[in-house]
C-alpha positions as protocol buffer text, in pm:
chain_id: "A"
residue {
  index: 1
  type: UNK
  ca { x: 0 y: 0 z: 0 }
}
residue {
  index: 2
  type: UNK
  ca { x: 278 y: 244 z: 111 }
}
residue {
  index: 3
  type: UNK
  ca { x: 436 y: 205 z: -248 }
}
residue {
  index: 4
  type: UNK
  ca { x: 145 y: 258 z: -466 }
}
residue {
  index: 5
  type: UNK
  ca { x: 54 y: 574 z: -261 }
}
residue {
  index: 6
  type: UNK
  ca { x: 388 y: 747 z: -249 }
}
residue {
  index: 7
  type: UNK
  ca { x: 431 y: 646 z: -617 }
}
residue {
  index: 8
  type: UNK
  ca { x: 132 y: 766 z: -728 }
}
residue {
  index: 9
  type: UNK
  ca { x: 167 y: 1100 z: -489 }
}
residue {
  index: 10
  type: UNK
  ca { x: 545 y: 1166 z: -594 }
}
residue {
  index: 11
  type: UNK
  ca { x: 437 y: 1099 z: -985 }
}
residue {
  index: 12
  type: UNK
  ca { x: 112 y: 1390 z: -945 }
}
residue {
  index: 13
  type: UNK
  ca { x: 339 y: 1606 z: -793 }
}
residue {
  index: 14
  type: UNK
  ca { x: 654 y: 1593 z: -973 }
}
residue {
  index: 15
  type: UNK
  ca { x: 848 y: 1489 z: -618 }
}
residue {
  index: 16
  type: UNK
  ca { x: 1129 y: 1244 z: -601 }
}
residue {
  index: 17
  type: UNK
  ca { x: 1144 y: 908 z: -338 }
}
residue {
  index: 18
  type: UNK
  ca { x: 1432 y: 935 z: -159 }
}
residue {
  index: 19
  type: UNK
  ca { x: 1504 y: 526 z: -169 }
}
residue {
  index: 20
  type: UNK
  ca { x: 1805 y: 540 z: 79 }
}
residue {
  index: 21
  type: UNK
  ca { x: 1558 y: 727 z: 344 }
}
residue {
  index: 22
  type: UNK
  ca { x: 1565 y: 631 z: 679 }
}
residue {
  index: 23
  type: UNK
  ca { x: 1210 y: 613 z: 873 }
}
residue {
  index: 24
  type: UNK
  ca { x: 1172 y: 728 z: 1198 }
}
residue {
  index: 25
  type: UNK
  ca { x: 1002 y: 405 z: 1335 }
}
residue {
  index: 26
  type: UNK
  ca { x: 1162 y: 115 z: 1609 }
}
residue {
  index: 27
  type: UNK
  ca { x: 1118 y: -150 z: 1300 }
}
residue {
  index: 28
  type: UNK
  ca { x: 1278 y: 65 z: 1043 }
}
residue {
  index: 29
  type: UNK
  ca { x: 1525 y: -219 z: 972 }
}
residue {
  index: 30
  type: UNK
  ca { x: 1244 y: -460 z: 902 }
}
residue {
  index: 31
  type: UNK
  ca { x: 1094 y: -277 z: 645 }
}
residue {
  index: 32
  type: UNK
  ca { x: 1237 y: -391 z: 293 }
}
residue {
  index: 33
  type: UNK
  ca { x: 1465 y: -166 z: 119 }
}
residue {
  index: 34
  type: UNK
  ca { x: 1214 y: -139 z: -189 }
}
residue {
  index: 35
  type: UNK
  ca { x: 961 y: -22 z: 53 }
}
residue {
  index: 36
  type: UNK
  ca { x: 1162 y: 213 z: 295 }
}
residue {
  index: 37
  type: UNK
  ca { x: 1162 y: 491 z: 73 }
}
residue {
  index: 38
  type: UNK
  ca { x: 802 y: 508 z: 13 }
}
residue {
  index: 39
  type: UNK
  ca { x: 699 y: 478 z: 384 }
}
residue {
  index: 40
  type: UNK
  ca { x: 983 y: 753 z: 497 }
}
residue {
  index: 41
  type: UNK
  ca { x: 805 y: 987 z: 219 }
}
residue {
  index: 42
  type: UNK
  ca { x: 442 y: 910 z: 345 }
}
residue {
  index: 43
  type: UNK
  ca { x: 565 y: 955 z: 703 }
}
residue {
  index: 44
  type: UNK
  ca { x: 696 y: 1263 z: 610 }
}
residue {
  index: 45
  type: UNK
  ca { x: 381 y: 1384 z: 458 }
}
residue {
  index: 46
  type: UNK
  ca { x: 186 y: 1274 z: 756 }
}
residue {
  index: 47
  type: UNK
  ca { x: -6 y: 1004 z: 584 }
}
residue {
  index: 48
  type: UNK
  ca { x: 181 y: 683 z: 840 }
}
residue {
  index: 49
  type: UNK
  ca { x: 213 y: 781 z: 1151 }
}
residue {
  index: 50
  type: UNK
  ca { x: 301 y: 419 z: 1322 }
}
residue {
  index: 51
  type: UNK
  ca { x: 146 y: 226 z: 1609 }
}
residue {
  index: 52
  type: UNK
  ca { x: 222 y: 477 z: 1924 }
}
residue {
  index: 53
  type: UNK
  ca { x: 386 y: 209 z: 2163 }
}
residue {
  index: 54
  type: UNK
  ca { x: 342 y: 483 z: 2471 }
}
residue {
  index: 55
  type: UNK
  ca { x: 703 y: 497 z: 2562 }
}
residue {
  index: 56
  type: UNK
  ca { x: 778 y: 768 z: 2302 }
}
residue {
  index: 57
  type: UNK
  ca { x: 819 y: 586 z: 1976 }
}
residue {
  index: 58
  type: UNK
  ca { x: 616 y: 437 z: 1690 }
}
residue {
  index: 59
  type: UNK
  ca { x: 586 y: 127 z: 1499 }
}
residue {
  index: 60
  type: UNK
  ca { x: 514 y: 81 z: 1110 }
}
residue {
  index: 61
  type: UNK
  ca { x: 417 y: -272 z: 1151 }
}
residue {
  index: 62
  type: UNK
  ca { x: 475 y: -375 z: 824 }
}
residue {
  index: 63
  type: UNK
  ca { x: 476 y: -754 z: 898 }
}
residue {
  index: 64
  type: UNK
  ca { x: 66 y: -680 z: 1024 }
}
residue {
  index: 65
  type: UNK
  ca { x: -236 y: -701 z: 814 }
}
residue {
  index: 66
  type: UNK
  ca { x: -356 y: -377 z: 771 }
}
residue {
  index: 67
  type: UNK
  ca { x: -740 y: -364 z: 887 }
}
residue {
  index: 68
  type: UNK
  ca { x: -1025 y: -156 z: 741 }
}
residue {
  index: 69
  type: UNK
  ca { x: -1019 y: 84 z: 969 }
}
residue {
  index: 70
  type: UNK
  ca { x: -662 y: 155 z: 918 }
}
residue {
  index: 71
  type: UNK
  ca { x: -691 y: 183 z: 562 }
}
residue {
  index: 72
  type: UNK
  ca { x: -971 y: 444 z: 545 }
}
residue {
  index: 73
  type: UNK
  ca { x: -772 y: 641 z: 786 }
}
residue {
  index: 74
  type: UNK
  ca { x: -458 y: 625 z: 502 }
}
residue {
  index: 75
  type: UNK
  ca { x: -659 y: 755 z: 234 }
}
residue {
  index: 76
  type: UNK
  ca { x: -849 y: 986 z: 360 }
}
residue {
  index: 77
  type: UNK
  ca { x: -516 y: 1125 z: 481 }
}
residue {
  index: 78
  type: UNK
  ca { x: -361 y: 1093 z: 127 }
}
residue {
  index: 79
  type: UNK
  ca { x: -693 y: 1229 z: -43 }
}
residue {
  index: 80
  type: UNK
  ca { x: -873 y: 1457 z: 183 }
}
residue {
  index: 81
  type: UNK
  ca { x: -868 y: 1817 z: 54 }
}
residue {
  index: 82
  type: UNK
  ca { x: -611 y: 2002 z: 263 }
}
residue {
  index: 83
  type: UNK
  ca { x: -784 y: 2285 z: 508 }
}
């Protein structure tokens, strides 16, 4: 999901993925290099936010299913008209 989004976002806006980004998530290492630089981007644009863990950092979770819920609150973050 993370790589369709940021591709489709960086494509409609003329942006570049920075593939060697670092996230700022616990798991960062577990997400695959093909994948890191999309999630870093949609971090960045405040689309992921990660699983608070309530000690201070956040988890992307990539090795979860993602649930409905979850995935109606990523697009209406990466569609919703901007207020």
């Amino acid at each position: 999901m993370a790589t369709i989004l940021a591709r489709q976002l960086t494509q409609s806006s003329g942006e570049k993925l920075d593939e060697a980004a670092v996230t700022p998530f616990i798991d960062d290492k577990s997400i695959p290099g093909w994948a890191r630089g999309p999630v870093a981007y949609l971090n960045k644009k405040g689309v992921f936010k990660g699983f608070d863990l309530k000690d201070g950092t956040f988890k992307f979770g990539g090795d979860q299913n993602i649930i409905n819920i979850d995935a109606a609150i990523v697009l209406h973050r990466t569609f919703a008209p901007k207020k």
